[in-house]
N, C-alpha and C positions, 0 to 999 in steps of 0.2 A: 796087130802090133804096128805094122806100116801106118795104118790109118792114122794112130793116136801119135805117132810119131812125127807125121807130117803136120796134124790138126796144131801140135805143139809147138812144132818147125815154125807155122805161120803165127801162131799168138805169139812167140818170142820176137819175129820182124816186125808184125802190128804193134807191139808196147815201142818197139825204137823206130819205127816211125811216127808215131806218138811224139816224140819227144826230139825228133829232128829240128834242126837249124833253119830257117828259111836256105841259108846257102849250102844245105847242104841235099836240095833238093833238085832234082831237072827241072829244068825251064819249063812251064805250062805246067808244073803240077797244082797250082795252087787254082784259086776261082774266080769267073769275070764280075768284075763292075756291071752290077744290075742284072747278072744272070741268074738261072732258078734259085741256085743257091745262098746269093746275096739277096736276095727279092723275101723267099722264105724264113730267111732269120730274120729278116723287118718286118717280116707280116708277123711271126711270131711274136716279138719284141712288142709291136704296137698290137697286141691282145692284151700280152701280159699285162702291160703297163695303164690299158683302159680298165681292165676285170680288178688289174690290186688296186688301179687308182680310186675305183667306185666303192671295193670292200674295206680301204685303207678312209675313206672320207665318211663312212657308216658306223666307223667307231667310237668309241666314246674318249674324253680328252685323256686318262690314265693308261687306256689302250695303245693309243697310238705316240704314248710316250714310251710306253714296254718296245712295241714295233720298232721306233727309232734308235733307244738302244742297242737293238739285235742287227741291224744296218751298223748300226756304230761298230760293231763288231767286225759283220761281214765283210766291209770295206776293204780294214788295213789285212783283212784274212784273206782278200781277194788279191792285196799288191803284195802281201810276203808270198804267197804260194810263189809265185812268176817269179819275183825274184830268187826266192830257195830251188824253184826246178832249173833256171838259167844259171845261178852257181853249179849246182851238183853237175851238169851236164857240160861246165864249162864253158858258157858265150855269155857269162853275165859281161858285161862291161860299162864303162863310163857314161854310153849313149841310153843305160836303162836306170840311170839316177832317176828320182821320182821329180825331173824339172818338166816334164811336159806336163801341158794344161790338165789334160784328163788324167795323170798320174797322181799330180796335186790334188783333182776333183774326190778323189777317194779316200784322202787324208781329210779336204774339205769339209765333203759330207759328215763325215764323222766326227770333227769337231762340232759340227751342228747338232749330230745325232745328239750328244752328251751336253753340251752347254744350249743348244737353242740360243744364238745369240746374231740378232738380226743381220749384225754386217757380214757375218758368214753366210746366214742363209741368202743376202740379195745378191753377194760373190757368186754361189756355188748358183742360185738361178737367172742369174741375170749371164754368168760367162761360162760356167761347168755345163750346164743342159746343153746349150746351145753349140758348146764344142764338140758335145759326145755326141750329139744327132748328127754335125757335120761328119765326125771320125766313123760313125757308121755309116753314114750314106757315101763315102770317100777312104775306106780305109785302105790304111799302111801294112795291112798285114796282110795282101791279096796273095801273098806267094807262098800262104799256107795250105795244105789240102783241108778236108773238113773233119779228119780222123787225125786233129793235133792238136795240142793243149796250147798252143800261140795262137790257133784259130778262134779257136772257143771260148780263151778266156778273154780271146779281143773282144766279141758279140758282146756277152756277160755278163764283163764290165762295164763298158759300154752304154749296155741296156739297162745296165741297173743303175746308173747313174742318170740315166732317164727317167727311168721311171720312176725312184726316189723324188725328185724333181718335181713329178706331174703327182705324185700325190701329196707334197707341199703343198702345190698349190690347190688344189682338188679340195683338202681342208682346209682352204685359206690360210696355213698356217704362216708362208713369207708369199704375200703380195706385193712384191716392187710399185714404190709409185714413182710420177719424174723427179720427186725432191732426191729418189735413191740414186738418179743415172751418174750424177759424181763418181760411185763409191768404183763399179766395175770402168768409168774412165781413169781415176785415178792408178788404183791398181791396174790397169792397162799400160797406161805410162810408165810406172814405175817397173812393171814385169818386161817391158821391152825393153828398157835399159840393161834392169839387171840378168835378166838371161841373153841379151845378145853378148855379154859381158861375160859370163860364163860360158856359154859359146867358144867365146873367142880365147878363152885359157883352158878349154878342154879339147879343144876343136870338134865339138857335136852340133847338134842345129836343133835344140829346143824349141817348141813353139814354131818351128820350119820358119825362124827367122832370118837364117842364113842362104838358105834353096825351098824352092817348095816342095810339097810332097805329090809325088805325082798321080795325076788323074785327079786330084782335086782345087776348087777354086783357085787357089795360091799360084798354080803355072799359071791361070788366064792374067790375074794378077800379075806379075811376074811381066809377061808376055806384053803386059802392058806398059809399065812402069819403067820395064827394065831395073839392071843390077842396081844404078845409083839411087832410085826412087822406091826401091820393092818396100823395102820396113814402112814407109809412109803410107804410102797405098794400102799396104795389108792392115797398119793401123788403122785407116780409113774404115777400111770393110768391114772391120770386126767392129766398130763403133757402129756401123751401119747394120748391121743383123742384129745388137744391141738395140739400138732402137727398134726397130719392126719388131724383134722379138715382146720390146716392153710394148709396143703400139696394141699387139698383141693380144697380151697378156691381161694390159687393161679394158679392154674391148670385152674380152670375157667376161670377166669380173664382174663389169659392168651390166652384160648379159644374165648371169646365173644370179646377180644381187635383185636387179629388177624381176627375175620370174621368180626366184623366192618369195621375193614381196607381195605379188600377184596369189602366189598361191594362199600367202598367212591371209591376208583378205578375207 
């Protein structure tokens, strides 16, 4: 009777720690930048997303319309969950509007999943991919332990916003070329306006326009530029992994078109 008592003692603490606040945790419970545990959810994440991108590119064109549907689903299933556990639990607040990039990315996708309509899709891979590979390899949610639903749904998401992404393009379905680089500059311009604008009437820091996030690019940034120069400069950088990412992207392209070729021969 002690036994099942205590067993139960501790599943009742494991579900609410489950469901704890970052603040409401001791300092070092959460996991290092680049430690086992961050390394493994990448090694993981870059399996997934190689094995579904290869099974996801073998499909045939009515299949992998079913598939995007069911993404179209998973998406906004993936940002009301977070948001309905952070209400019930009480810390939902203003700073978990769906304004940051990767919050947007899962509405994004999903607009593509259902319409397929190209300026979404060079959006969501030309600046959604490449921000959620940053937010993994850099994330904000280090002061979670590994046994919490803000940890896990950070990887997740995250990773599924990758990996949707890499098997776009795996089927060639949105291949960016440089006639598209406008589309993620423009929308660049105009999202720094408008969320440092929102920002400044909610006082949150979207897009870490306002401060950067730490331990990733944005403080070297920052560091550099200082206060009165930071928004420039970060605009700068993120045009600048924009391009490499398209430098890229088209390099492959161009790789996997010519050994197709080679093979139909």
């Amino acid at each position: 009777m002690n036994k099942s008592r205590f067993i139960l003692k501790r599943l009742v603490q494991n579900m609410k720690d489950f469901f704890m606040f970052e603040t409401e945790f001791p300092i070092g419970s959460g996991f290092t930048l680049f430690g086992p545990c961050h390394l493994i959810w990448l090694f993981c994440i870059a399996v997934f997303t190689g094995i579904s991108a290869h099974m996801y590119k073998e499909q045939g064109k009515e299949r992998r319309r079913k598939l995007n549907h069911v993404m179209g689903i998973v998406f906004p299933a993936i940002a009301i969950y977070r948001d309905v556990v952070l209400m019930l639990t009480g810390h939902f607040d203003r700073g978990f509007l769906p304004f940051h990039l990767c919050s947007m990315a899962l509405w994004i996708a999903a607009l593509y999943a259902w319409t397929e309509q190209r300026f979404l899709g060079v959006i969501y891979i030309l600046l959604c991919v490449p921000g959620a590979v940053g937010a993994l390899l850099f994330p904000n949610w280090d002061a979670y332990p590994l046994f919490n639903y803000m940890h896990i749904h950070g990887f997740i998401s995250h990773g599924l916003i990758v990996a949707f992404g890499i098997w776009l393009i795996a089927a060639g379905r949105v291949i960016p070329g440089w006639r598209d680089f406008w589309i993620p500059m423009i929308f660049g311009i105009v999202g720094f306006f408008v969320i440092h604008w929102i920002n400044g009437i909610l006082g949150t820091n979207f897009w870490f326009l306002d401060s950067p996030s730490h331990g990733s690019p944005t403080v070297w940034i920052f560091e550099i530029t200082g206060d009165r120069w930071y928004m420039a400069g970060y605009f700068l950088f993120c045009m600048v992994v924009v391009a490499v990412w398209q430098l890229m992207l088209g390099f492959t392209h161009k790789l996997l078109t010519q050994r197709k070729n080679l093979q139909g021969k």
